[in-house]
C-alpha positions in Angstrom: 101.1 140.3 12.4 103.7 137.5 13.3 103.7 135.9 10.4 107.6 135.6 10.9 110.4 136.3 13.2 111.2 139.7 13.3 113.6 142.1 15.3 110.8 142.5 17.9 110.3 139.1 18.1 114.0 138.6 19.2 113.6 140.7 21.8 110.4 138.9 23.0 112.3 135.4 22.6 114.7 137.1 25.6 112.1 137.8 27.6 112.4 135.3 31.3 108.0 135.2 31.1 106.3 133.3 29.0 104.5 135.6 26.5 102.3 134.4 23.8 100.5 136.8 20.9 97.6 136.2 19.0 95.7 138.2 16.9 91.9 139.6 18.0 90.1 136.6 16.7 92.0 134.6 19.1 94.9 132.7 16.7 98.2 132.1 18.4 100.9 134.1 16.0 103.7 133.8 18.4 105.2 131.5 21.1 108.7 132.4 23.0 110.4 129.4 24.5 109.2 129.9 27.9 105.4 129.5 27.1 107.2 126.4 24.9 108.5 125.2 28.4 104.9 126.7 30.4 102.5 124.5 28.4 105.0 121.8 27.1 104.2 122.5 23.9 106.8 122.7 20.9 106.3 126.3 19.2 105.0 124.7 15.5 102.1 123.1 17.5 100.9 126.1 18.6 101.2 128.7 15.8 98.0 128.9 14.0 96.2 127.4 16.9 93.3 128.6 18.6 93.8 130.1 22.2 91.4 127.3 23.4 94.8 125.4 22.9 95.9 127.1 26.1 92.5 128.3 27.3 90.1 125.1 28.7 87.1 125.4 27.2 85.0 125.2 30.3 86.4 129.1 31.4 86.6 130.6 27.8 83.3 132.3 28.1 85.1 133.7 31.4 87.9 134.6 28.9 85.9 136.0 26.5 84.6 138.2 28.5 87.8 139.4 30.1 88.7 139.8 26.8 86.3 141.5 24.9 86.4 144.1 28.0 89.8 144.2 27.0 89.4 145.5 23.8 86.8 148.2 24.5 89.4 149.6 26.6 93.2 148.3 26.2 96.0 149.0 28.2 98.2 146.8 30.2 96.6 144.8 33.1 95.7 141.4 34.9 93.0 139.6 32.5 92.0 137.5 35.5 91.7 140.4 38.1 90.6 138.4 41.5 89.9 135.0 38.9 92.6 132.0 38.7 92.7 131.0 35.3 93.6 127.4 34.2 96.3 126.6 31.8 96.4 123.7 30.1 99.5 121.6 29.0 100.2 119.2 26.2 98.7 116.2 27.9 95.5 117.8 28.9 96.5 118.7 32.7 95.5 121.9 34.2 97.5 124.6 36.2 96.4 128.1 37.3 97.9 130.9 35.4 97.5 134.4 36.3 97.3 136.5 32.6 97.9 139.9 31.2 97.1 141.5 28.4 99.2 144.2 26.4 97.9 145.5 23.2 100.6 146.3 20.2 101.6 148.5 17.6 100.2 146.4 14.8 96.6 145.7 16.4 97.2 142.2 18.1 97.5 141.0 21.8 100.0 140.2 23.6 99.7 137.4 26.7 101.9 137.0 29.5 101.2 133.9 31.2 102.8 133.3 34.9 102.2 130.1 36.9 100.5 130.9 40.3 103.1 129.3 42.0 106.1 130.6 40.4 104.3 134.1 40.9 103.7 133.0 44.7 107.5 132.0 45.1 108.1 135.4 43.8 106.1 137.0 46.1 106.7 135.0 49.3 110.8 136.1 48.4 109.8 139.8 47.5 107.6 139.7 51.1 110.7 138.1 52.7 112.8 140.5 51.6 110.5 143.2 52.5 109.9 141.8 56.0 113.6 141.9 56.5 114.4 145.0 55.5 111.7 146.2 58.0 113.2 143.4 61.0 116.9 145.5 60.2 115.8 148.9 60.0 113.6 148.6 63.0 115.4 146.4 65.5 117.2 147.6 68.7 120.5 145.6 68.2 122.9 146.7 65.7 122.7 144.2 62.4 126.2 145.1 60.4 126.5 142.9 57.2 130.5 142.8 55.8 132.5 140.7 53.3 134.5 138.5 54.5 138.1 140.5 54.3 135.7 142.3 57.3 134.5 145.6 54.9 131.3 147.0 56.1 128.9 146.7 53.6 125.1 147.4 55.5 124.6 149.5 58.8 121.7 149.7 60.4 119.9 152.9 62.3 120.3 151.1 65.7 124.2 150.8 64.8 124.6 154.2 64.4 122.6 154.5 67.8 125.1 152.3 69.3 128.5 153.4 67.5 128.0 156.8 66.9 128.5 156.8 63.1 126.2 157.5 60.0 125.7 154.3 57.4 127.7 157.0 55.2 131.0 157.4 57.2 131.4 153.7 57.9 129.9 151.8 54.8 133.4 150.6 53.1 135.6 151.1 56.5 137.0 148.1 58.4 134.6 146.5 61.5 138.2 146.5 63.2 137.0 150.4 63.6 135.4 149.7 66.1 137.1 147.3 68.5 139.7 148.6 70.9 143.8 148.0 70.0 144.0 144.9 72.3 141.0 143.0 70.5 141.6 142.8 67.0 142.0 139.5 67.1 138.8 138.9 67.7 137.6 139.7 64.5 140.0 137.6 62.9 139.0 134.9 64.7 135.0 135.3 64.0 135.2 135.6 60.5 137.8 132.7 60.6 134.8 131.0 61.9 132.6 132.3 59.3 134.4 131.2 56.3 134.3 127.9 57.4 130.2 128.2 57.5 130.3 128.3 61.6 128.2 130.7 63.2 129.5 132.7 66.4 126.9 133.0 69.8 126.3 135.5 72.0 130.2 136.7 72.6 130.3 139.1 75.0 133.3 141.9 74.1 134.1 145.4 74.6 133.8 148.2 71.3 134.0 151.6 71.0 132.2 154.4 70.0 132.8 157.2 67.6 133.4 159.3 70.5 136.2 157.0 72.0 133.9 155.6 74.6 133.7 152.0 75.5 131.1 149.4 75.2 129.9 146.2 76.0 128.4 144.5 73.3 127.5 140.6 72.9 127.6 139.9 69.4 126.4 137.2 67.3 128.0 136.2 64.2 126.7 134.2 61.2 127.7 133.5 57.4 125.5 134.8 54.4 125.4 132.4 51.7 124.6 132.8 48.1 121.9 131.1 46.6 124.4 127.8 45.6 125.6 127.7 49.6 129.0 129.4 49.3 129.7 131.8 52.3 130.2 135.5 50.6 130.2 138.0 53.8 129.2 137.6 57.3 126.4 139.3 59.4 126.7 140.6 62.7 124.0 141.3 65.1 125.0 143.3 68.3 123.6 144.1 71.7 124.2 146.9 73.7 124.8 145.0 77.4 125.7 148.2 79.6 122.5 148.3 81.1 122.1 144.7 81.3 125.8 143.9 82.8 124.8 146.4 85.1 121.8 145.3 86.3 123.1 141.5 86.7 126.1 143.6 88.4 123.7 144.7 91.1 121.6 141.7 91.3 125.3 139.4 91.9 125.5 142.2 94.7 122.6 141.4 96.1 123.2 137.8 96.2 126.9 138.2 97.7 125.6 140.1 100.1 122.7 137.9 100.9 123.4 135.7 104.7 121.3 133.0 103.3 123.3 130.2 101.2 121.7 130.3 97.6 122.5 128.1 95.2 121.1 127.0 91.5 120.5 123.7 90.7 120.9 122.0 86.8 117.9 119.0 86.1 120.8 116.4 87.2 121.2 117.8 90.2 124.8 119.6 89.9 125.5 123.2 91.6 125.9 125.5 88.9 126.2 128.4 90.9 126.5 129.5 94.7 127.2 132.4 96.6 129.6 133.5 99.3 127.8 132.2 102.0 127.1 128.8 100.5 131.4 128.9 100.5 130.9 129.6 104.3 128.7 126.8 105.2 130.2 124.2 103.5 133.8 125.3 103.8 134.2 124.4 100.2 135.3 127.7 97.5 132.7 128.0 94.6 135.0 126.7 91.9 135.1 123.1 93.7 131.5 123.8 94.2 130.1 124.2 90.7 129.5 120.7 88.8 129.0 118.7 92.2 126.0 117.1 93.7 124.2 119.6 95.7 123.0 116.4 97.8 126.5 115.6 99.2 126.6 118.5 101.2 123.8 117.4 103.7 123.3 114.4 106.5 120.5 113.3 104.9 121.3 113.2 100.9 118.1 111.5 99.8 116.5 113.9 102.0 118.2 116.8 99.9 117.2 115.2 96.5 113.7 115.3 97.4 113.9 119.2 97.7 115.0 120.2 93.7 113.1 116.7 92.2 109.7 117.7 93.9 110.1 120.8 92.0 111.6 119.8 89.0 108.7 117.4 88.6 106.0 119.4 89.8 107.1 122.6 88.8 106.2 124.5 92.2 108.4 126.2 95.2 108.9 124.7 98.2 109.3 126.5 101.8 110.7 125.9 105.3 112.7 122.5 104.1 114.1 121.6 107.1 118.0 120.4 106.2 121.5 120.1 108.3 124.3 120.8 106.1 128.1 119.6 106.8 131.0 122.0 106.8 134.0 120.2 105.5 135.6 120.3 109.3 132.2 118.5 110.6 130.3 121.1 112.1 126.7 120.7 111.3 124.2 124.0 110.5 120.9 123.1 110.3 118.7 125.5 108.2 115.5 125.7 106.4 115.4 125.6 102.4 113.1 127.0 100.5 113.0 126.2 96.4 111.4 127.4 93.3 112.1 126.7 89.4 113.4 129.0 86.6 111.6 128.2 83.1 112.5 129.1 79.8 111.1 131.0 77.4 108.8 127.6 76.3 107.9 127.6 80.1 110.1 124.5 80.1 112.0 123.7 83.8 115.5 124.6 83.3 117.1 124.8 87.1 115.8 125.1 91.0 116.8 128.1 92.6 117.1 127.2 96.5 117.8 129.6 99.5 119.0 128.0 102.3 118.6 129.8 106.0 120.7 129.0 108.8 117.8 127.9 111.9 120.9 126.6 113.9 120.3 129.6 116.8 116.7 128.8 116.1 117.0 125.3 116.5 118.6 125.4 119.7 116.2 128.1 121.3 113.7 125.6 120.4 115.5 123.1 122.0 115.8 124.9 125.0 112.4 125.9 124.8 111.3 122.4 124.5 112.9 121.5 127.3 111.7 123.9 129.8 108.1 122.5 128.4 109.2 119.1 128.8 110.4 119.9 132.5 107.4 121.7 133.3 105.4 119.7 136.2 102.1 121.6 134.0 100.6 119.5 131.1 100.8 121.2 128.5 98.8 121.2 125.2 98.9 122.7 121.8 94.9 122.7 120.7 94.2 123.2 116.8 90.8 125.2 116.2 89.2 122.1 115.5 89.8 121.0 119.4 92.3 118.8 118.4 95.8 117.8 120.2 98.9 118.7 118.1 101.3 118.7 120.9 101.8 118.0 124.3 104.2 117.6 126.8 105.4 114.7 129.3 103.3 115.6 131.7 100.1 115.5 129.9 101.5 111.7 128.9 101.5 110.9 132.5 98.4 112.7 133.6 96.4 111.1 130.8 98.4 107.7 130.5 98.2 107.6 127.1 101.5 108.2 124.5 102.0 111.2 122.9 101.9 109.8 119.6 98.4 108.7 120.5 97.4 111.6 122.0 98.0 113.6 118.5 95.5 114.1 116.1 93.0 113.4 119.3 89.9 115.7 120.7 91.1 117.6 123.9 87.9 116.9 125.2 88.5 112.9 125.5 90.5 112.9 128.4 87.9 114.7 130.7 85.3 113.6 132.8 82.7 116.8 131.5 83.8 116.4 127.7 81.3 119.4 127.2 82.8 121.3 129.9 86.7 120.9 128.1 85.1 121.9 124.8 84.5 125.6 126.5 87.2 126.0 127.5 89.0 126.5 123.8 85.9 127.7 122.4 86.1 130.7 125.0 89.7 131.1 124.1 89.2 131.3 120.8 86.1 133.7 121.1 87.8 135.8 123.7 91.7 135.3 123.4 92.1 133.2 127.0 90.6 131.4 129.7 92.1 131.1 133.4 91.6 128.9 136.1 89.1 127.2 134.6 88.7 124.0 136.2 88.4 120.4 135.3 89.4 117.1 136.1 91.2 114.6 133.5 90.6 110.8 133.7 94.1 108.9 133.4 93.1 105.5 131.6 93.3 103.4 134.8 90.6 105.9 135.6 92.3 108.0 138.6 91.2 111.1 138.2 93.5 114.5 138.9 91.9 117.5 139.6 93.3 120.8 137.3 92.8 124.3 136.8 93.7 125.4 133.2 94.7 128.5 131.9 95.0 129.2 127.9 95.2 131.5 125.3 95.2 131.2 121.5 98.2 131.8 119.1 98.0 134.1 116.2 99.8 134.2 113.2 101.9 137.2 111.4 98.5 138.5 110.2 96.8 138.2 113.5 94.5 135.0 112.2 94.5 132.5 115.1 96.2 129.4 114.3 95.1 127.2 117.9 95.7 127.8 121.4 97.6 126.7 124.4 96.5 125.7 127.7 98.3 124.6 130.6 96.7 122.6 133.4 98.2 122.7 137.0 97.5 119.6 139.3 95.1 121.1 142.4 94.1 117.3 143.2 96.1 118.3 147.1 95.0 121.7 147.3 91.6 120.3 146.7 91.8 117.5 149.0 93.4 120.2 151.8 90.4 122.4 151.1 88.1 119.4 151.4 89.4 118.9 154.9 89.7 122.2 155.9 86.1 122.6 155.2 85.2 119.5 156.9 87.3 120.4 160.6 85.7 123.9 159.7 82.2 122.3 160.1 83.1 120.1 162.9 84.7 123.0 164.5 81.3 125.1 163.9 79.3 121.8 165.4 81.2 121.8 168.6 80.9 125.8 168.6 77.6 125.3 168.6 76.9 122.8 171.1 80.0 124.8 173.5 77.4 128.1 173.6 74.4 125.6 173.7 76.2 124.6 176.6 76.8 127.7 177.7 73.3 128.8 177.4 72.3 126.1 179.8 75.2 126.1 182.4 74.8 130.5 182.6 70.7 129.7 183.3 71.4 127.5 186.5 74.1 129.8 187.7 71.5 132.8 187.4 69.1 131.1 189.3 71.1 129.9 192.2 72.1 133.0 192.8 68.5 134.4 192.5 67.3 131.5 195.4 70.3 132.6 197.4 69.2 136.1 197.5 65.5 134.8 198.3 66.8 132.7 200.7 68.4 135.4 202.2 65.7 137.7 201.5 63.4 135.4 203.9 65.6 134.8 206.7 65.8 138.7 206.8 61.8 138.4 207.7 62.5 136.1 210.4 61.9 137.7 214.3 65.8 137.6 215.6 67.3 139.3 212.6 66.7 136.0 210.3 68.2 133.9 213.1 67.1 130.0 212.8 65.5 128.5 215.7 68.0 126.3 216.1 70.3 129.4 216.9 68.7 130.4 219.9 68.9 127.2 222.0 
C-alpha cells in the first residue's frame, strides 16, 4: 500500500512522467509532482480519491474494461491501445492522455499518464532525429559535423567516399587534414563565420584525399546551436564538383568556340555573361560587358528590348530576330537573334539566353539578289498556297499599276483578264512542281492589257513541304502583235498566190489554144490546091 512515503516512493517522486498508483478498487494511494502539475491538482486532493477524479465518467466503463483485462493478465502495457483517453484537470477541462499500466510488488497499479501532445512532441523530435540520421547516412555529399576549435566530431559514409578515410581514423583529427598547405586559412575564416551564427554558401575550394590527391569540393557551412541558441560546433556539407567543373569546363568550350555571339540576359536587362565572339562584334572585352544594358549595343535599342521582355513576359523562345549590332569603331553587323528563358527550380524566369548570328554576308546576297529582281524587265511574283501575292517586283508594279503595298496580301488571279485561267496556273505548280509558257494577259488599271507568258515553280522548305511558288511573266504583247502581222501578210500573201495561179490558169488556156488554131490554120492551108497558097497569091 502507500499509505506513506517510502524509499520507493522517492524514487517515483524523481521520476520526469507523471505516475499515479491506486489500489485494485480504484483509490488514488499515490501522486508524484508531475501528475500534481498533469491534472493541476495539489497531491492531498487526490489521495483517497476515486480514479473518476482523473478518469471522466462518461469513458470509465471504457476504463473498466481496459482495466479489468488488465488484471486477468498484468504486465506492462498501453491501457488505451488504439483509444485516446481523456484526462481531466482541476477545473473540469478535458485533455487526452495516453495510459499505462504496471502492476507492483504489493498488489496495486501503477499509472503513467502522458499528454498526447507532449508524447506527439516526443515523437515528432524522435522521428526528426531518425529522419536525419537516415538524410546523413544516405546522402551523396559529405555532411562532417566539428566543434568549433574545428575537431571532427561526425563523418559520414559519403565522406569517407570522398576523402578516403574511415569515420574511425578521422573522428577527433583536425578538418585542416584535409585542405592543402596554402588554404588553411580558409577554415579559420569559416568557422570565424560560424561563431558569430553566419552560415557559409556554396564555396568552391580545393581538398585532398587520403591518398594525396586533389579535389574540388563546394562546401557549405552552418552553425549548430543548442537548444537555448548558442552556437557549439559547426556542420559542413560538401560536394564533390570534379565532374561537374568538368562538365561546365566543356560546355564554356563549347560556347568560346561557338561563331554566334551568345549572351545571358538578368530580368533588368544587364549582360551577365557573353562569349568571345560577342567581344568581337561589339569590340568591347567581357569585363566592360557584364552589368551593361544589352540594348545599347544595337541601332535600334527599343527594338533590342523587345527581344528578352517578350520572353521574360511570356516565357517562350524567340527565333530569326532580325537586329544590327554596332562595333565600338561603327561598323554595323546585322544578325539574326534567337532567345529562350532559363527557369529555376520553381519554374520561375530567371535570365534569357540569346544567340545572336551574324546575316551580314546574308544580308548583302539578299541585297544583291533583290536587286537583280528588281532590275529584271520580268514581273515577278512570290504566290502563297492560298493564291495570294506576298512579293513582287517593280515590274509587276508597272505592269499592273497598282503599288506593291497593295498588291500584297492580294489574289494573283485579280489582275488577269481569265481570273480562272491565272488560278491554274499555281494550282498546276503546286500539283506538278512548274508551269512554262503558260499564257495570259494582265489588265493594268487603266485597263491596257499586256500580253505574258509565265513560267513558275513552287518553293519547298528544309523538309520538302511547299511553302508557295514563283512565277515570272515575260511581256510577248510585240512578239504577239509581230505574229499577228505576219499571219495577216501571210494570208494576204496566200490571197494573191491564189489569184496569181488563178491567173495563170486562165492566161496558160488562151496560149494553148492559139497555138492549137495556128496549127489548124496551118493544117487547112496545107489542103489548099497550090500547096496552101491563098488566092490572092496567085494573081
Amino acid at each position: 500500500m502507500f499509505s506513506k512515503t517510502t524509499k520507493f516512493e522517492s524514487l517515483l517522486e524523481a521520476v520526469p512522467d507523471a505516475l499515479v498508483g491506486m489500489d485494485t478498487s480504484g483509490v488514488i494511494r499515490f501522486v508524484n509532482h508531475q501528475s500534481e502539475l498533469l491534472f493541476d491538482h495539489e497531491r492531498d486532493d487526490l489521495v483517497g480519491k476515486h480514479i473518476e477524479t482523473l478518469v471522466p465518467e462518461v469513458l470509465w466503463h471504457v476504463y473498466l474494461a481496459h482495466r479489468d483485462d488488465y488484471f486477468a493478465d498484468p504486465r506492462t502495457r498501453a491501457m488505451g491501445l488504439d483509444l485516446e483517453l481523456m484526462g481531466r484537470r482541476r477545473d473540469g477541462a478535458e485533455f487526452p492522455v495516453i495510459v499505462s499500466l504496471s502492476g507492483i510488488d504489493t498488489g496495486d497499479v501503477l499509472l503513467e499518464f502522458a499528454a498526447i501532445s507532449e508524447l506527439a512532441r516526443k515523437r515528432q523530435a524522435f522521428d526528426k532525429a531518425q529522419r536525419m540520421t537516415a538524410i546523413v547516412e544516405n546522402s551523396d555529399d559529405a555532411i562532417i559535423g566539428k566543434t568549433l576549435g574545428g575537431t571532427i566530431l561526425s563523418w559520414n559514409p559519403a565522406a569517407e567516399r570522398m576523402y578516403g578515410y574511415s569515420s574511425r581514423e578521422i573522428i577527433g583529427r583536425s578538418i585542416d587534414l584535409l585542405a592543402p598547405a596554402d588554404r588553411g586559412g580558409e577554415s579559420i575564416a569559416m568557422l570565424a563565420r560560424i561563431k558569430s551564427g553566419e552560415s557559409v554558401d556554396h564555396f568552391e575550394t580545393i581538398r585532398l584525399r587520403k591518398d594525396g590527391s586533389a579535389i574540388r569540393v563546394s562546401i557549405s557551412e552552418s552553425p549548430i546551436r543548442s537548444e537555448d541558441g548558442v552556437v557549439v560546433g559547426s556542420s559542413t556539407i560538401a560536394r564533390d564538383m570534379t565532374q561537374a567543373r568538368m562538365a561546365y569546363e566543356a560546355a564554356r568550350a563549347m560556347i568560346e568556340s561557338s561563331q554566334d555571339s551568345l549572351v545571358s540576359i538578368s530580368a533588368d536587362g544587364r549582360i551577365t555573361d557573353a562569349n568571345e565572339a560577342t567581344v568581337t562584334v561589339t569590340g568591347i572585352p567581357r569585363e566592360e560587358l557584364i552589368g551593361t544594358a544589352f540594348s545599347d549595343y544595337f541601332t535600334d535599342p527599343a527594338k533590342a528590348n523587345e527581344i528578352y521582355q517578350r520572353v521574360f513576359t511570356q516565357g517562350v523562345a524567340v527565333d530569326d530576330f532580325a537586329l544590327t549590332i554596332r562595333h565600338r569603331d561603327g561598323t554595323l553587323t546585322d544578325v539574326k537573334y534567337g532567345a529562350s528563358v532559363h527557369r529555376g527550380t520553381g519554374g520561375n524566369v530567371l535570365a534569357v539566353f540569346a544567340a545572336a548570328r551574324d546575316v551580314s554576308r546574308l544580308t548583302e546576297a539578299f541585297r544583291a539578289a533583290r536587286s537583280m529582281i528588281e532590275s529584271s524587265l520580268d514581273s515577278l511574283v512570290a504566290i502563297s498556297p492560298e493564291g495570294l501575292i506576298t512579293d513582287v517586283n517593280e515590274a509587276t508594279v508597272k505592269v499592273t499599276g497598282v503599288p506593291r503595298d497593295e498588291l500584297i496580301g492580294t489574289a494573283f488571279s485579280d489582275y488577269f483578264t481569265d481570273s480562272a485561267r491565272a488560278d491554274r496556273i499555281y494550282q498546276l505548280v503546286f500539283d506538278e512542281g512548274m508551269a512554262v509558257d503558260y499564257p495570259l494577259s494582265i489588265r493594268h488599271r487603266n485597263g491596257t492589257l499586256t500580253e505574258v507568258l509565265y513560267n513558275a515553280s513552287a518553293y519547298r522548305d528544309a523538309d520538302g513541304n511547299v511553302l508557295g511558288a514563283f512565277a515570272a511573266a515575260r511581256d510577248v504583247t510585240k512578239q504577239m502583235q509581230a505574229q499577228r502581222r505576219n499571219a495577216e501578210q501571210q494570208a494576204k500573201e496566200r490571197e494573191q498566190l491564189i489569184e496569181l495561179q488563178q491567173f495563170q490558169r486562165l492566161t496558160v488556156g488562151r496560149e494553148l489554144k492559139m497555138t492549137e488554131m495556128k496549127k489548124e490554120n496551118e493544117r487547112l492551108r496545107g489542103l489548099l490546091p497550090g500547096g496552101g497558097a491563098q488566092p490572092s497569091d496567085q494573081r
